[in-house]
N, C-alpha and C positions, 0 to 999 in steps of 0.2 A: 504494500500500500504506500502510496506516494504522499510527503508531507505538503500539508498546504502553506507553508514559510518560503516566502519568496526569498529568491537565494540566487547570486552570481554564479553559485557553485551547487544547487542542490542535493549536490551527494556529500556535503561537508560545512558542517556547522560547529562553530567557535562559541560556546555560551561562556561567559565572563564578566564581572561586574557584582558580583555578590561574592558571598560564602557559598561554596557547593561543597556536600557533605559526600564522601567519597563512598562509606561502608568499611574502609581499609585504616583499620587499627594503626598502621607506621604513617599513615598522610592521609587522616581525619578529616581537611581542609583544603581544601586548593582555589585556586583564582580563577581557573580557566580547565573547561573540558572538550575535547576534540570529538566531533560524533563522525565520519565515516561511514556511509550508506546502513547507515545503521547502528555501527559497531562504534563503540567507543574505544577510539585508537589513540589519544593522549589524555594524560593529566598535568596540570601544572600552574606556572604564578603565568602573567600573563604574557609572557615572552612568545609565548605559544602563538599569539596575534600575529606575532612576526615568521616565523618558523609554517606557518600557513594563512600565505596573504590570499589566497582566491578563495577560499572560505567566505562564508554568509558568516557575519557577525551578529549573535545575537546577544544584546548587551540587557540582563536580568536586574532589576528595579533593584537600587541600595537599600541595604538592609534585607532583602529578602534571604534563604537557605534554599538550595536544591538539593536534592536525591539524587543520584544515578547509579543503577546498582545492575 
């Protein structure tokens, strides 16, 4: 099933701009998660921006928490 997020890059989405809550006891927290046609292919602070510039940026409301598990 295809997302409805308009995207540069549709198969690759940058979410970043809050706390995302990882599930992973050694990095609790990260800045920035990499999605990949699905697959969550990076985690990190937000350097990640840089390291995949064709990516849809989707930048998550301050103060919010995400999940991805």
């Amino acid at each position: 099933m295809k997302s409805n997020i308009d995207a540069k890059n549709d198969s690759m989405i940058v979410f970043t701009g809050g706390q995302i809550l990882t599930m992973d006891s050694e990095q609790k927290y990260v800045e920035a998660v990499v999605i990949k046609e699905g697959h969550i292919v990076a985690v990190g602070d937000r350097s990640l921006l840089k390291a995949y510039p064709d990516a849809k940026i989707h930048d998550l409301k301050p103060g919010s928490t995400s999940c991805f598990h």
